[in-house]
N, C-alpha and C positions, 0 to 999 in steps of 0.2 A: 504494500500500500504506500508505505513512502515514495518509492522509485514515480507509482503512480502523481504524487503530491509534489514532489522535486516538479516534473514536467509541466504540471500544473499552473506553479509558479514562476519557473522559464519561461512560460509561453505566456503567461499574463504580464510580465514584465517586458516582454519583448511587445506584445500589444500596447501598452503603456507608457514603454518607455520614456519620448517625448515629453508624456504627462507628467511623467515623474520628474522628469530634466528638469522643465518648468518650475515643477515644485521645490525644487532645490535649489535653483535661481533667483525665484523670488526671496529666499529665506539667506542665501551665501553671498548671492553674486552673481551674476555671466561667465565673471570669471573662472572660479572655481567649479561653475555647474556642471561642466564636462569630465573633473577628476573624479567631482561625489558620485556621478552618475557613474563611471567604470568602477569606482568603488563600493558603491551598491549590488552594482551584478556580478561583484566576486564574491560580497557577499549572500545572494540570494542563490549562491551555485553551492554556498558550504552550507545551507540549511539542510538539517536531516530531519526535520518535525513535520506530524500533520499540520496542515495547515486547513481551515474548514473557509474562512474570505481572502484569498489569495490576493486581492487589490487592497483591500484595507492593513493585508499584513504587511504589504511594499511600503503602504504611505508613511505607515510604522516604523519601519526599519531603515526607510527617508527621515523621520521625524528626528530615533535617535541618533543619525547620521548627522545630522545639522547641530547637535545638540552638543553630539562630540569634538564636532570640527570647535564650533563654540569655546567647550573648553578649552582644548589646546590652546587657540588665538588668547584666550585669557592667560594661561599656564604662562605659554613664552611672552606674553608683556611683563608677567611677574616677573619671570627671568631674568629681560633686559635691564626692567626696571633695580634689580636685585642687583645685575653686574652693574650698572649704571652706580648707584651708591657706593660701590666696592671699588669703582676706579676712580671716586671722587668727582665726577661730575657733577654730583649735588652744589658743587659751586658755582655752577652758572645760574641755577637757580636762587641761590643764596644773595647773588649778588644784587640784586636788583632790590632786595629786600630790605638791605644796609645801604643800599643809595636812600631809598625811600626815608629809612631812618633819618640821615642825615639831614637829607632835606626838611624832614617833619623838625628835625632842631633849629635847625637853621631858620624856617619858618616863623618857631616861637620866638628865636631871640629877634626877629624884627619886629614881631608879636607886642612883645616885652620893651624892645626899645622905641616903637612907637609910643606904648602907651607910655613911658617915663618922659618922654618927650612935652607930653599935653598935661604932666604935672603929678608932681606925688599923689598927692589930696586925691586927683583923678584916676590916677590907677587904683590909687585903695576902694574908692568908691566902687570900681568899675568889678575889679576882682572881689570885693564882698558881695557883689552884687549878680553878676555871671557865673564867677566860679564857686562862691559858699552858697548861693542862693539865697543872699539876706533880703528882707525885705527894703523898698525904698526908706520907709518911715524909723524902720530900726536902723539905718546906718546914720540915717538924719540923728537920732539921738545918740548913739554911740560916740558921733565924732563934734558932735553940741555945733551943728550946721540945721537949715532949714533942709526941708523936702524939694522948695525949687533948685537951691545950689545941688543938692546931688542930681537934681536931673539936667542941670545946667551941665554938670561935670561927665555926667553919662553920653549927655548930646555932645560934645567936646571928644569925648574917647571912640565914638561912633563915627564921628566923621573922621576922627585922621585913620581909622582903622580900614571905613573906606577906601580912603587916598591910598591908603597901602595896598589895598586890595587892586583899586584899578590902577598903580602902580606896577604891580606884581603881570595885571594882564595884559599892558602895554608891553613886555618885558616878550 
């Protein structure tokens, strides 16, 4: 009965074939659709099982064909990705990370030196005020000023902060 069942599956595959191609095309590539498809019908020549749906058991044996290829492509990116670390290449990556850094210092101390620029008083204001989150009215009493000088001083730290900004995008 198997001999009978082997034939079975031969000839629906070769009926099929195409279809099958297809089906592995859409899931692989164009590319590779030609190697899975000869690699399916060496394997549909080593089955020794009944088989009772000879086309559902192809699409099958297509599915985990695509399934495997899959893995592998993942396996060997681990690989590369594995020698890649190992031969230090991770410094190309790294690099652009410590620019970034730098820049983001570089950035504050203009940051910083704008605002010392528009006045002590101003910056204190400015940073209790954006960076602690104090309220307007409680820095007003803290520093024994009114509520309009801080916002005098806020308006004052806003605009050279501006200027720096579109300083920065004229640049």
């Amino acid at each position: 009965m198997q001999g009978e069942s082997q034939n079975i599956l031969v000839a629906t595959f070769m009926q099929h074939r195409d279809a099958l191609a297809r089906f592995l095309a859409i899931r692989c590539g164009t590319d590779s659709a030609e190697d899975l498809t000869q690699e399916l019908w060496i394997k549909v020549q080593q089955v020794r099982t009944d088989v009772d749906v000879p086309l559902a058991y192809l699409y099958q044996m297509a599915h985990r064909l695509v399934l495997d290829t899959r893995r592998g492509a993942s396996r060997g990116r681990d690989r590369e990705q594995d020698w890649s670390f190992t031969q230090g290449i991770t410094e190309a990556i790294e690099a652009p990370m410590a620019e970034r850094a730098l820049l983001a210092r570089e950035h504050l101390q203009q940051i910083e030196q704008t605002l010392a620029e528009v006045g002590s008083r101003a910056m204190r204001i400015f940073t209790r005020y954006r960076v602690d989150g104090i309220e307007q009215r409680r820095i007003a009493e803290e520093m024994g000023i009114s509520i309009s000088t801080v916002e005098k001083d806020l308006r004052r730290s806003y605009a050279a902060l501006a200027r720096l900004r579109d300083d920065s995008d004229a640049v």
